[in-house]
N, C-alpha and C positions, 0 to 999 in steps of 0.2 A: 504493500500500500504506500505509496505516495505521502510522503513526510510534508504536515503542516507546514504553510509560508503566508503566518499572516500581513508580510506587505504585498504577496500576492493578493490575496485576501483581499483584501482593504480598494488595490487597484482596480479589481474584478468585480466590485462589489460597487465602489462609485462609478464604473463605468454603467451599468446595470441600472441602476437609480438616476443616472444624470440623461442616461436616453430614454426612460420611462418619462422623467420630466420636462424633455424638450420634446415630445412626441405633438404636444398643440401647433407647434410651427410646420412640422409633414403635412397636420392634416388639414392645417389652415390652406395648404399649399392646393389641396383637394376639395376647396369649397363649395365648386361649382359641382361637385357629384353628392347625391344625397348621401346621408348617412347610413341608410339602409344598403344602400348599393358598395359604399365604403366596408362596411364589415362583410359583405355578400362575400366581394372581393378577397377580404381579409381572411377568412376561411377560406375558400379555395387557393390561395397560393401560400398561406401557410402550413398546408397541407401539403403542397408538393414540394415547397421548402424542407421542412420537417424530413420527411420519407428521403428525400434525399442526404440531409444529414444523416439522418440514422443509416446510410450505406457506406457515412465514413467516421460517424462518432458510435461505434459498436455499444448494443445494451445487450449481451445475449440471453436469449431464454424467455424475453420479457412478450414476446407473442405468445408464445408458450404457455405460458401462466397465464394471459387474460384468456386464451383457449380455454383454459381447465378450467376458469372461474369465472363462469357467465354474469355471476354478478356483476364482477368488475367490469364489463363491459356497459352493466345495464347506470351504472355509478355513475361513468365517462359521460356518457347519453345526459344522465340529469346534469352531471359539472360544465360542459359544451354547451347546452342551452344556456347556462347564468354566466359564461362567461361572455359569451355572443351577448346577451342580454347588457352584460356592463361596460363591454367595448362601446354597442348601442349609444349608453343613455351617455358614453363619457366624450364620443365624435358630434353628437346631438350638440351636447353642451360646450366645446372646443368652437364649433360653427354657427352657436347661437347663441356670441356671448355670453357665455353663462359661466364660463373658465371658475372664477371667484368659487360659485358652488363646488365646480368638481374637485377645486380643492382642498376645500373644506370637507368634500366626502372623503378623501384617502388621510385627512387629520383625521377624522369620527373613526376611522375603520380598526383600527388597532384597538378602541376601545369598546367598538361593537364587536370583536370577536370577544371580549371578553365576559360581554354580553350573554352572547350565543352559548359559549362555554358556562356557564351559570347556569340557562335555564334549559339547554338541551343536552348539556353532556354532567350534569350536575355536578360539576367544580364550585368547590367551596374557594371564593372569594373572598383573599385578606385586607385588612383594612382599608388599607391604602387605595388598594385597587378599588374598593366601595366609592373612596372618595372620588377617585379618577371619575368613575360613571357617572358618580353625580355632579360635578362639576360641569360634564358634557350635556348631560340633561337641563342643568340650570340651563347652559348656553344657548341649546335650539329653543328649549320655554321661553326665553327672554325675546328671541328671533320672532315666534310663535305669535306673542306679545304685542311688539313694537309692530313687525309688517302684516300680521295678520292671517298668514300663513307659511305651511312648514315649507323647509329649503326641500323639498321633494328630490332634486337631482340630486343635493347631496347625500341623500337619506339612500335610493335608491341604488347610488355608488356602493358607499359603504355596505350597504346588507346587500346586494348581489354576491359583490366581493367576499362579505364575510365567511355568506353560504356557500360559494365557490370551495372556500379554504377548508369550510366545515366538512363537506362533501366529499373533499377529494383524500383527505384524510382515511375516509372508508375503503379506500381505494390505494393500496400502495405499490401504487405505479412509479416511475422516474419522469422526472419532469417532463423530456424531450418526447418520449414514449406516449405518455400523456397527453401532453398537448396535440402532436399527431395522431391519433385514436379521435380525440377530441373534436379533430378540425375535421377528420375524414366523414366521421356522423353527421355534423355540418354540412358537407359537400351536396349528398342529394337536395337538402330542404334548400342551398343556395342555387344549385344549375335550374330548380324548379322555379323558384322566384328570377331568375334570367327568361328563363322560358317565355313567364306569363304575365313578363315586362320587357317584349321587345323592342320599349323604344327609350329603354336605359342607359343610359352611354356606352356604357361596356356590352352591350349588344349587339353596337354596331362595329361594322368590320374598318372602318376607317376611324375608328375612337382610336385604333390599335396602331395609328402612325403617328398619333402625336404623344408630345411631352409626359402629358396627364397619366397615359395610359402607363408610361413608363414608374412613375409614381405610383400608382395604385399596382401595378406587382409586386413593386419594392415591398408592399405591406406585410408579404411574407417574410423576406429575411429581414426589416425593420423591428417584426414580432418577437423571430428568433434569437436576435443577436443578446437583446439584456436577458431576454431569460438563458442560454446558455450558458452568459458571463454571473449571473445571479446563482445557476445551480453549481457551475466553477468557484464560483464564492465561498458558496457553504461548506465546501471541503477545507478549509483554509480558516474559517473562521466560526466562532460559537453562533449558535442560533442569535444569539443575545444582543449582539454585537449585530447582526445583520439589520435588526429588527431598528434601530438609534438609527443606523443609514437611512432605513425607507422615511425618515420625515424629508430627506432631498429632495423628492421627487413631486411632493405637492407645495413646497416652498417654493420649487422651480417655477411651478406653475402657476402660482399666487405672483410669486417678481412679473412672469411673462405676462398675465391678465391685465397690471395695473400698471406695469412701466411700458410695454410692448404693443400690449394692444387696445390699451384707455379703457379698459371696466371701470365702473364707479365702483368702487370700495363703500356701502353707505354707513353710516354711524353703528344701525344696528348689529349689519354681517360684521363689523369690525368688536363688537363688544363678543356675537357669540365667537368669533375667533380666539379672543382672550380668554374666553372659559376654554377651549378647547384645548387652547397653548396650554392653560394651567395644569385643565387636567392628562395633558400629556405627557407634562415635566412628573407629576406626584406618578403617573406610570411608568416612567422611565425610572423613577427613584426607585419604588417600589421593586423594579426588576432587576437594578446596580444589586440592591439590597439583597435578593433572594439570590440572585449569581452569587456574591460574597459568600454569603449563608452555606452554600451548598459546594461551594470550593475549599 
């Protein structure tokens, strides 16, 4: 086995997170194609990205195993619907200004899994972590409050995503494996939806000599690259340590929304962001704390 290199690590790791959070300028780059057509897209060439990888990044045995365990196939089916789903709502909200929210959902997410683990996997939550939650909850309450209604894209980010994580858990697949399995499920419900929208960009045969078209392939190995670099990571570095990283990636995207592409930041999403900050530091403490504890 391959001896720990956590500057490897660390490298592999913000590279993975810094291209999760520059992904709004790709898709910006894609505006003129709907969203629906964008993830169509996204699935089918990260599908044939994927398969091709895996003829040079070997997983052996891992067909094998989802042969023998039909469940795990029926697992991939429900994880591939909620990731398609939160690709979805996060190209939606990238193309419909709405950036601010979506990143606001990958702050929420870390403590909606914490969530999830509580009341569906019945992990007893310590203090600390009580407080994170509620900290979060004050914050959307107060959102709730002031604007009237809930930040739904970011709510819908987070728990897609949360459930994705919860799901796939059931399921121990390898990431690359996965994701592939994932996207190939995908492939019928998207060639169908091309079908029975022939007058979708990418339906047409002259979409396929311009720029754009070139871009919306790219979706595939733009897909694969941080996850690769992400599941490279985790051999190199503690889960724990991974987990501090992924706040780059919606911080990225909070800088790009209001420096880049003039969101209004309003008073209220700016107060529930400070609960969310807060209760993200008391979770992160919480986690220093229990990594100590158990080293």
């Amino acid at each position: 086995m391959q001896a720990a290199n956590p500057r490897r690590g660390y490298i592999l790791g913000l590279t993975a997170y810094i291209i999760w959070g520059l992904f709004p300028i790709y898709f910006k780059l894609l505006a003129s194609v709907p969203a629906v057509e964008i993830i169509v897209n996204r699935a089918i060439w990260s599908a044939i990205s994927g398969s091709l990888l895996l003829l040079v990044w070997k997983h052996p045995g891992w067909w094998r195993e989802l042969r023998d365990n039909p469940r795990r196939l029926a697992i991939l089916a429900g994880s591939g619907t909620l990731i398609a789903s939160n690709w979805l709502i996060y190209v939606w909200a990238v193309n419909n200004d709405r950036m601010v929210e979506a990143s606001l959902g990958y702050f929420i997410n870390p403590l909606v899994n914490v969530m999830l683990g509580m009341l569906l996997l019945r992990e007893r939550l310590r203090p600390l972590q009580w407080l994170a939650v509620g900290l979060a909850v004050i914050g959307v309450a107060q959102q709730v409050w002031q604007v009237g209604s809930l930040p739904w894209v970011s709510l819908a980010l987070a728990l897609t995503f949360g459930f994705y994580g919860l799901i796939r858990k059931q399921a121990p697949v390898a990431a690359l494996p996965g994701l592939v399995v994932e996207t190939w499920i995908l492939v019928p419900l998207a060639l169908a939806w091309l079908l029975f929208n022939p007058m979708a960009h990418s339906a047409q045969p002259e979409f396929w000599s311009t720029s754009q078209a070139l871009w919306l392939a790219a979706a595939g190995p733009i897909t694969l690259v941080p996850l690769v670099s992400f599941n490279a990571a985790a051999r190199h570095l503690p889960y724990t340590t991974l987990g501090f990283l992924q706040y780059i990636a919606p911080t990225l995207v909070l800088a790009q929304a209001v420096l880049l592409f003039n969101e209004h930041l309003a008073p209220a999403t700016l107060v529930t962001f400070a609960f969310i900050w807060a209760g993200l530091a008391v979770y992160s403490v919480d986690a220093w704390f229990n990594l100590r504890r158990r080293a």
